[in-house]
Structures are given as C-alpha cells and as structure tokens.
N, C-alpha and C positions, 0 to 999 in steps of 0.2 A: 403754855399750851393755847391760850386765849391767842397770843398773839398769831399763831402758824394757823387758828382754826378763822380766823380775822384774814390772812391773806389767800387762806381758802377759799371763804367765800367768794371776794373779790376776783379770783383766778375763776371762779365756776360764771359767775355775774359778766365775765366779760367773753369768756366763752359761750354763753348764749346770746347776748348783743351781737356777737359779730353771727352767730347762725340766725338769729332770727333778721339782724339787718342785710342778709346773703339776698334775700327776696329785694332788695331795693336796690344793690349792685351789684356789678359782672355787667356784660355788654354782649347783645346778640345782633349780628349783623347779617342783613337780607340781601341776597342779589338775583336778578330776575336769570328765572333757569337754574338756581340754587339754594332755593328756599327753604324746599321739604324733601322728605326721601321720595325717590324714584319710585316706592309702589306706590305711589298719589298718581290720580290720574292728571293729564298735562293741562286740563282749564283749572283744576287746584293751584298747580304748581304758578301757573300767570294770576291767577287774582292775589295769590299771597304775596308771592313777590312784587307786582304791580299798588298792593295794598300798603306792605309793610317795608317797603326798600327803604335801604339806608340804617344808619346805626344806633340801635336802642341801650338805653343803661336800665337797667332791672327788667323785671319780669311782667310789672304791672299791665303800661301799655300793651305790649306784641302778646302778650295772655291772655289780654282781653277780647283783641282784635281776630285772632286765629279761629277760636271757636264759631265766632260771629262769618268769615270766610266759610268755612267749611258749609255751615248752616245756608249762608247763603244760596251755596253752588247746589246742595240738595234740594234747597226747596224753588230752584229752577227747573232741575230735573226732575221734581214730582207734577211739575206746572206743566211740563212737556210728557207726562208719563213714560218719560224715561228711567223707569223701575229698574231696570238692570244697571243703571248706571250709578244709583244712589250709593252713597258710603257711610255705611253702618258702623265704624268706628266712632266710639268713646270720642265724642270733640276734646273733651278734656286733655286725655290721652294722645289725641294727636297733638294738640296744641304743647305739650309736655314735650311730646319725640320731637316736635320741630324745634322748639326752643333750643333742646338738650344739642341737635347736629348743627345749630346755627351760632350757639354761643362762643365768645372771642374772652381771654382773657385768665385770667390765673386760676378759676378755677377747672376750666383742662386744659391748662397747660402745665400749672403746678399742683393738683387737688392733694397732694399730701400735705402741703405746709398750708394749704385751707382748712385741711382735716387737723392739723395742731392746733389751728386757731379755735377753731370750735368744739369738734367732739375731744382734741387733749386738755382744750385749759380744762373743758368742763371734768374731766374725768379726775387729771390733776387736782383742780383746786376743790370736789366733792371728797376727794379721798383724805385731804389735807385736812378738811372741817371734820370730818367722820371719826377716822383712825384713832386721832386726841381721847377720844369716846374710851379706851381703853383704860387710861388714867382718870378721867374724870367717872366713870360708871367701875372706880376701881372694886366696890363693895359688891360681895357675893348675895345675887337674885336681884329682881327684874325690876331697873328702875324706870321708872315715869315724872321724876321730881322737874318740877314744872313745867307740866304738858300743858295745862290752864290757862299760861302766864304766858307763853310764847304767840308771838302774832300766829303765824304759820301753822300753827297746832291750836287754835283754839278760837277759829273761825272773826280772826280779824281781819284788819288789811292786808301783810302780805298771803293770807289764807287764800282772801276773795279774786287776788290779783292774782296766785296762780291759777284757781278757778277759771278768771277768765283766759288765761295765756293756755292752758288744757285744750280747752273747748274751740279757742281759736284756732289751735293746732291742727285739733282734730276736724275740725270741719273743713280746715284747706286742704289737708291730706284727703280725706275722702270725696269730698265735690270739687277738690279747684284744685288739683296735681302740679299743674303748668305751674304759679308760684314757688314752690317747690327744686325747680330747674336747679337751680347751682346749688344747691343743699344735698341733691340727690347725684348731681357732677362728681361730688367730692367724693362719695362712695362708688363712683364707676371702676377702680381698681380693683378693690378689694371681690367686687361683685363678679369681675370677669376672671379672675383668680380663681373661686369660686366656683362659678356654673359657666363662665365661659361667654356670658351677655352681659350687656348694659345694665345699672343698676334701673330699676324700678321704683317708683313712690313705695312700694309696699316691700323692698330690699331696706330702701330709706328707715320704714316703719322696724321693721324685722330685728336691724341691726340694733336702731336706738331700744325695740325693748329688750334686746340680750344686754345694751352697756347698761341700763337703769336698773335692770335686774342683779346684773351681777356690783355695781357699785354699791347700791341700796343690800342686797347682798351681805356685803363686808360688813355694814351696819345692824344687819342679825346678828354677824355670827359675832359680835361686839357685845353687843345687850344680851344675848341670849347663852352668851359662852358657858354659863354653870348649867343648862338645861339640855340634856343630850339629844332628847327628844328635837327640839327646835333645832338647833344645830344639823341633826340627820334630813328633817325634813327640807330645812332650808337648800342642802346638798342636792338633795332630790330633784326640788323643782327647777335651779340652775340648771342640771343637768339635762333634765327632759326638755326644757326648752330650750339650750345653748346646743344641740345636738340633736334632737328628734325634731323640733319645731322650726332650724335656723340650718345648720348646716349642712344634715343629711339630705332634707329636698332641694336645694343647691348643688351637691353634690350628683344626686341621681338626674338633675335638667343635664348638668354638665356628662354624662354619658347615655344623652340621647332617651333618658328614662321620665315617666311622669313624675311632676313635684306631685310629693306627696311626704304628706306627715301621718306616720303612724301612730301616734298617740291622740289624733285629733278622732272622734265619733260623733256620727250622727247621735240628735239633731242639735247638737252644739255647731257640728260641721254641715253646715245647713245645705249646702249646693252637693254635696255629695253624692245623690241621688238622679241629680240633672241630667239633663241630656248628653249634655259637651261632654259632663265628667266621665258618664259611664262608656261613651263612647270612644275616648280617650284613652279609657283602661282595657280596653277590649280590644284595638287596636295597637297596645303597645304589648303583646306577645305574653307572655309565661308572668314573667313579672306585674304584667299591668292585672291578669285575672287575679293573681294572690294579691294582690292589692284591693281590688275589689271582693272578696272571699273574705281578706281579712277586717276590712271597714266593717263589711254586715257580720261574724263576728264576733266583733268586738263588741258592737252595738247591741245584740241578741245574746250573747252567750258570755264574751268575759267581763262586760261591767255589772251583771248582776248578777255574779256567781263571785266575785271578789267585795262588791255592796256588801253581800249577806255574809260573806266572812268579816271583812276587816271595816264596814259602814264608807260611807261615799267619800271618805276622807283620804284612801288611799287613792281617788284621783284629785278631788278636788286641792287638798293640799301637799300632795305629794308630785303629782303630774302636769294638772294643767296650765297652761301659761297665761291665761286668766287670772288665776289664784295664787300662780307666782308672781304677779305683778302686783297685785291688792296685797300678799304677805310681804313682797320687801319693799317698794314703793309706797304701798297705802298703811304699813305700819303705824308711822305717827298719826295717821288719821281713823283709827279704829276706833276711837272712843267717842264717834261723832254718829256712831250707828244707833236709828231710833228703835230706842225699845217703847212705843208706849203700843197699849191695845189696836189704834187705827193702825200703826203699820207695819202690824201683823197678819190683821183682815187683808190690808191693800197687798201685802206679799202673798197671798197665798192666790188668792184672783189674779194678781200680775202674771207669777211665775208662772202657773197654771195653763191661766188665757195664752201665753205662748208658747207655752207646750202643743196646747190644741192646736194653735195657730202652723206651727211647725209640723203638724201631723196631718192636716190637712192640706198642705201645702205641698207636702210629700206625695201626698194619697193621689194631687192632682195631676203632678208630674210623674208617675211612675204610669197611670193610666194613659197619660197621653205619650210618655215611652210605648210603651207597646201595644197602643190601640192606633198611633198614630195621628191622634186626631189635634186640634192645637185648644180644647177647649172641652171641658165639662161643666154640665148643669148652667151654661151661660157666661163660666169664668173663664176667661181665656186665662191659659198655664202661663204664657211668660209676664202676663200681668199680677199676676198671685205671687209669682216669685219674685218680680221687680220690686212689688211692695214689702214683702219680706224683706228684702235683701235692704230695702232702702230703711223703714220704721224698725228691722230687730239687729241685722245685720252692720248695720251702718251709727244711725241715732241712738239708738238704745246699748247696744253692748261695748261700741267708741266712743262718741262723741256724750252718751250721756255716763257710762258703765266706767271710763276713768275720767273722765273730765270731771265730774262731781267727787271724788276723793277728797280735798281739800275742806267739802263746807256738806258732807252727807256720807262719807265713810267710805272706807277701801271695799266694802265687796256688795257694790248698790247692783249691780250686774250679777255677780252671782248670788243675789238675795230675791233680788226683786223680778229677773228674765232671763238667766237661762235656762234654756228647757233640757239640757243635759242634769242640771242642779235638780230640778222638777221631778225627772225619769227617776234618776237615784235615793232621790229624799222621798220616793213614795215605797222604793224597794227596802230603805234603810229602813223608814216606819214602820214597815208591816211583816218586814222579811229578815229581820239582818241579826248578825250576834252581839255590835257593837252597840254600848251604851258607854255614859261619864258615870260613874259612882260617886255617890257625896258621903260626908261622913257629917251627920248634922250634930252631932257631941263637939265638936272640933272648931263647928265654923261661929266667926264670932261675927260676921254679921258687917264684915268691913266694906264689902260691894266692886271689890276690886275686879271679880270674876262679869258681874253684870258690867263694868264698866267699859273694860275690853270687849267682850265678844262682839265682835265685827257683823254678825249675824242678828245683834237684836233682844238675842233672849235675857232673860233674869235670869243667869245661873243662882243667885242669890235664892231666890224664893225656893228653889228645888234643893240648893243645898242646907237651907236652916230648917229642912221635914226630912231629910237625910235621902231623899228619893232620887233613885235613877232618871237622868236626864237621857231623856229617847225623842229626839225630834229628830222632823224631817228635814229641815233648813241646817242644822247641827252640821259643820264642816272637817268636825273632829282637829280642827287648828292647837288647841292645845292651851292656847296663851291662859284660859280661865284656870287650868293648874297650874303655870308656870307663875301668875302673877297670886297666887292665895300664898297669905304667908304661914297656913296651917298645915297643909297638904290634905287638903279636905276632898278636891276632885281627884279623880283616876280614870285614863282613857284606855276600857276596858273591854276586851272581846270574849263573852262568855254564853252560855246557853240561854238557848232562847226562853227556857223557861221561868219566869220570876223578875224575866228581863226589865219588864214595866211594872214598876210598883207605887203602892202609899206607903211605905214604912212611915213608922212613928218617930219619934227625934231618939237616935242614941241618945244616950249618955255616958262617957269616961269609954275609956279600952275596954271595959269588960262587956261593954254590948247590953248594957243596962235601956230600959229602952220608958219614954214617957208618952203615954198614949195621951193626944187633946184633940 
C-alpha cells in the first residue's frame, strides 16, 4: 500500500508542476490588426499590436505589457477629456481575453491531453495516496495517529510551502487573471459544454473547488465511514456545491438566464444588492424577479427560521461551499485552530466588525439604488463597495480564508469574517433549539474534542461540568462527538427551555449528580 500511495503522490507532484509551470509556457502570438477582439476600439488594437508583435512563450511578458497598453491609451484620452472614449474594462481581464484569443500551441489546440496532464495526474495520483486510507485506517473510529509527526499537518515545511503556493495562487487568481491564460485554455471545453462561453478565471476557480472538494471528499467518507452523521453531511456539501454552486449557474447563462446560485445569501453574497445585480434580475423576466424574491428570502425568512430549528449548522456544514472546502480540504488542518482567550476576543470583533461593515455597505447601495444619487454622507457607493469587495471579498475570505489552512486552521474565514457566520451565530445564541449535550460522568478528560474543533472552542471544559455547549461561532460540525471515545457529546435539537445551563458533573447512568 505504501508503495501505490508513494506513486500517488509523485503522479499528483507532477500534475501540479506542469499546472503550475503552464504560466511559463504555451506561446502567444501578435500581429498588427489581430491582436485583441474587435470590440476594442482601433488605437487599442495598433498600440498592442504595434507594442507586443511577434512571438511570446509564457504569459509573463505580453501580461505584463497589455494592461500597461490599455492604461496608456485611457489616460491619453483623460488628457484630451475624451470621457466617452475611455475603457472601463478590468485591464486585467482584458489582458486575460487577449492572451486567451492570441495563444498558439497545445494548449488550444489539444487542451484535453493538457487537462490529463494536470488536473488527471493530479486527480489520479491524490486518489492513489487517499484510497490505501481504507486498509491502513482499517480500525473502527476516528483516527488522527500522527497528525503531530507529519510535515504537512503540523505546521512544518511542507505545511509552510503549501501555505505559501495557497496564497500565491490565490492572489494571481484574484489581481493578475492574465497569468492564468493556458490554465484556464485547458478548461474552455468543458465550460462551453456548459454555458455555451469561454471558460473564465472564476470557471478556472469553480471547477478546481468542485475537484478538491470532491477528491478530499473521498478522504471523509474514508476516515469518517463508521459515523453516519459525517458521512451524510459530507454528501451534503458535495452536493450543494457540485450542483447549486457550479453547474446549475452554468447551466441557466447557457439558456440565456442569470447566473445565479441559490444556496448563496446575503451578506455572505455580498454584491447581491448592487446595482448591476438587481438590474440584471429585473430585466431578465419572470425568472430573474423570483430570483431576486427568493435571495431576500432566504436572507430574511428561511435562514432564521431553520437557525432556530436545526442551529447555523444546517448551512454552514451542510450547504455552504465555504464550509465544504474547510470540511474536506481543511480537515487535516483543523487541529491548528486557536483556542486561547485572545482569539476568541479578536473573533467576535472580527466577525462582527464585518458584519457591520456588510450592512453598511448594503445600507449605501440600496439608497443610492433608488435615490439615484452616487454617494452618501460624503461616501461615494462604488468606493465603499470597491473596498469591500477588495479587504472582505477578495483578501480576507480568498487569499486569507484558504490560503492560511495549512499553518491557522480550516475554517479562519468562517470564524474570524464572515458575516453570514455572524448573522446566524447571533440567531443560534439567542433564538435556536440546537445545543451539543455533554455527559460529564463519562468524559475522562482526554481533549480530543478541544482538539478538533475547528472553531476554537474548549469542548473539554464544558464537557467535564456536563453543560450544554450553546455558542455562537458553534458550526455544529460534529467531529468533537465523532472523535470522543466515550460518547460524551450529542448534537441535539431540543426546547429552548433549560437549553443553556450549569449542571453539576453527573456521575455513573443513574444521573447521580456532584455539586463543586
């Protein structure tokens, strides 16, 4: 088994070299009067081509140079107040569309046996390491034997090095697209299959977190196969995201319909309230209004009316795609989450402050929706949302919310900022029927429960007084009963009354009880 999980790796190891060294070759080639699409106006079309003619290998250079073009040519036109002429498009984004219609070489001409190269060895050779997991994790309940010991789990070198390949990742996806070009080529099949269009950086993004998800995936339902609960839940979140989150808004672009995900709610789905958006849904007929009817809600009426039945965990760990990427992806990294007092304080002010942040934001754009004006109290609206979109949307929920898994725990984003986690953990606190039940007779005090929770808390301390565990940050994940080896927790939905309590430490079945 060592041996096939040994050329596992090696088959995943070289399926991401060749994706990650995709950004260095492939070959784009420029000719004057062919450079960019035809909706570019015609002095775009001569400085780029005039700029960049002739034949480029990777992305670096002609990436570099394209954005810098475009920039140019606007801020001639701002020099001549030539306002009607400027181009408001994403440089980024254009610099990506040129690449993608100027690139020569195998990956469009052949992006399938690109796509073996990369997304199969990787998918291959993860499954090859994983699967063995069956034999070797043959013993019934939930093992972690050495999670300590392992670089990758236990914040050493290769920990820190995917740390930083995460974060690299994530920052060229979100600011620098254009690198990306023949990475995202390789998916232009599948995407116009699909919806009918080119793939996208965020097709790119989409698809890689349905294959991480569902490979990492395989690796619950492995570890967690005696625990029905884990196992259902794991089902769960695949699903909402491989189908609500990835192929259905796919699906509705390709007939002419808004992308749209129904499981995503404000103010997790933070632009939903914007101008583009709602004008989008209101202009695409019958369907685009129940779209927006059903966003607000969702938002107002069925996430806190299922809070208060089932606690926030029947989105957080059942629905969102978030929390399905921290559960199967950020697994081995859960036990990296801090529990101590500071950040617990810094969590509650975090998640909070961006809640505010989000509601304010909101507050700004819906008045300048329909008062028409492009600014309140001094704040101009697309500047309030830019910053949003860039510090919560962008840094924090991407670049910092996975990219930190490796070396600060799978759910740093839904602990520390988002304000869907916020909204629900104030309804679960104060409103909801769900609690974890401890049995403090039973728990012998082994810490396994504090050690998992992804969230931070001391299940410990609350199960050796036998007391209902009721927090707000609480994701109802589950793992602190799957991994006790008493059966001391219970993830239970009961009346609200007696819900929060001090009980005293049972003692034995009979419910003998020691008051200290």
């Amino acid at each position: 088994m060592k041996y096939i999980q040994s050329i596992g790796i090696n088959l995943f190891f070289v399926g991401l070299i060749v994706f990650t060294a995709s950004t260095f070759i492939g070959n784009f080639y420029f000719e004057e009067g062919h450079a960019i699409s035809e909706t570019y106006p015609d002095e775009l079309q001569s400085m780029v081509s005039s700029q960049l003619k002739g034949l480029y290998a990777g992305t670096l250079k002609a990436g570099s140079a394209l954005p810098k073009a475009l920039e140019k040519l606007n801020e001639s036109y701002r020099t001549q107040e030539a306002w009607d002429k400027v181009i408001y498009t994403n440089a980024n984004d254009f610099a990506l569309q040129t690449l993608k219609e100027n690139a020569r070489g195998v990956f469009k001409t052949n992006p399938w046996w690109m796509f073996f190269l990369t997304f199969g060895l990787g998918i291959i050779g993860s499954l090859m390491y994983i699967v063995p997991g069956v034999y070797t994790l043959g013993y019934k309940g939930i093992k972690n034997n050495g999670i300590y010991h392992d670089s990758i789990t236990a914040k050493k070198f290769w920990a820190y090095l995917a740390f930083v390949y995460l974060v690299g990742f994530y920052i060229v996806l979100y600011f620098y697209p254009q690198y990306l070009a023949n990475q995202i080529l390789i998916l232009d099949p599948i995407s116009k299959a699909l919806s009918g269009n080119a793939a996208s950086q965020w097709f790119l993004y989409g698809f890689l977190y349905c294959v991480v998800m569902l490979v990492m995936g395989i690796r619950m339902y492995i570890k967690y196969r005696h625990n029905a609960y884990q196992m259902v839940r794991t089902t769960s979140v695949l699903f909402f995201q491989i189908a609500f989150a990835f192929l259905i808004p796919e699906l509705l672009v390709r007939f002419n319909k808004p992308y749209f995900d129904f499981k995503n709610a404000w103010p997790l789905d933070y632009d939903f309230f914007f101008d583009w958006n709602i004008n989008n849904l209101m202009a695409s007929g019958n369907i685009g209004l129940f779209m927006l009817v059903w966003g607000i809600a969702l938002t107002l009426i069925v996430i806190p009316v299922l809070v208060y039945f089932y606690g926030k965990r029947w989105y957080c760990s059942w629905v969102c795609g978030c929390g399905g990427l921290a559960e199967t992806l950020g697994d081995p990294f859960r036990q990296h989450s801090n529990k101590s007092v500071k950040a617990w304080k810094l969590e509650r002010w975090l998640i909070h402050g961006v809640l505010v942040f989000a509601i304010i934001m909101t507050g700004v754009t819906l008045y300048s929706f329909f008062s028409g004006v492009d600014q309140v109290l001094g704040l101009k609206t697309y500047d309030v949302q830019k910053t949003y979109g860039f510090l919560i949307g962008s840094v924090f929920s991407g670049v910092i919310g996975t990219g930190f898994y490796p070396v600060w725990g799978n759910r740093v984003w839904c602990r520390f900022g988002c304000p869907l986690a916020a909204y629900m953990g104030i309804v679960q606190r104060f409103k909801s029927r769900f609690r974890i039940t401890t049995n403090g007779g039973q728990c012998i005090s082994c810490g396994n429960c504090s050690t998992y929770c992804e969230q931070g808390i001391d299940v410990r301390a609350y199960a050796q007084k036998g007391e209902n565990i009721v927090r707000a940050s609480c994701v109802g994940c589950g793992v602190c009963s799957a991994v006790c080896p008493r059966g001391v927790l219970k993830l239970e939905n009961g009346p609200e009354q007696g819900r929060i309590n001090s009980d005293p430490i049972m003692i034995g079945s009979e419910g003998a009880t020691l008051n200290i």
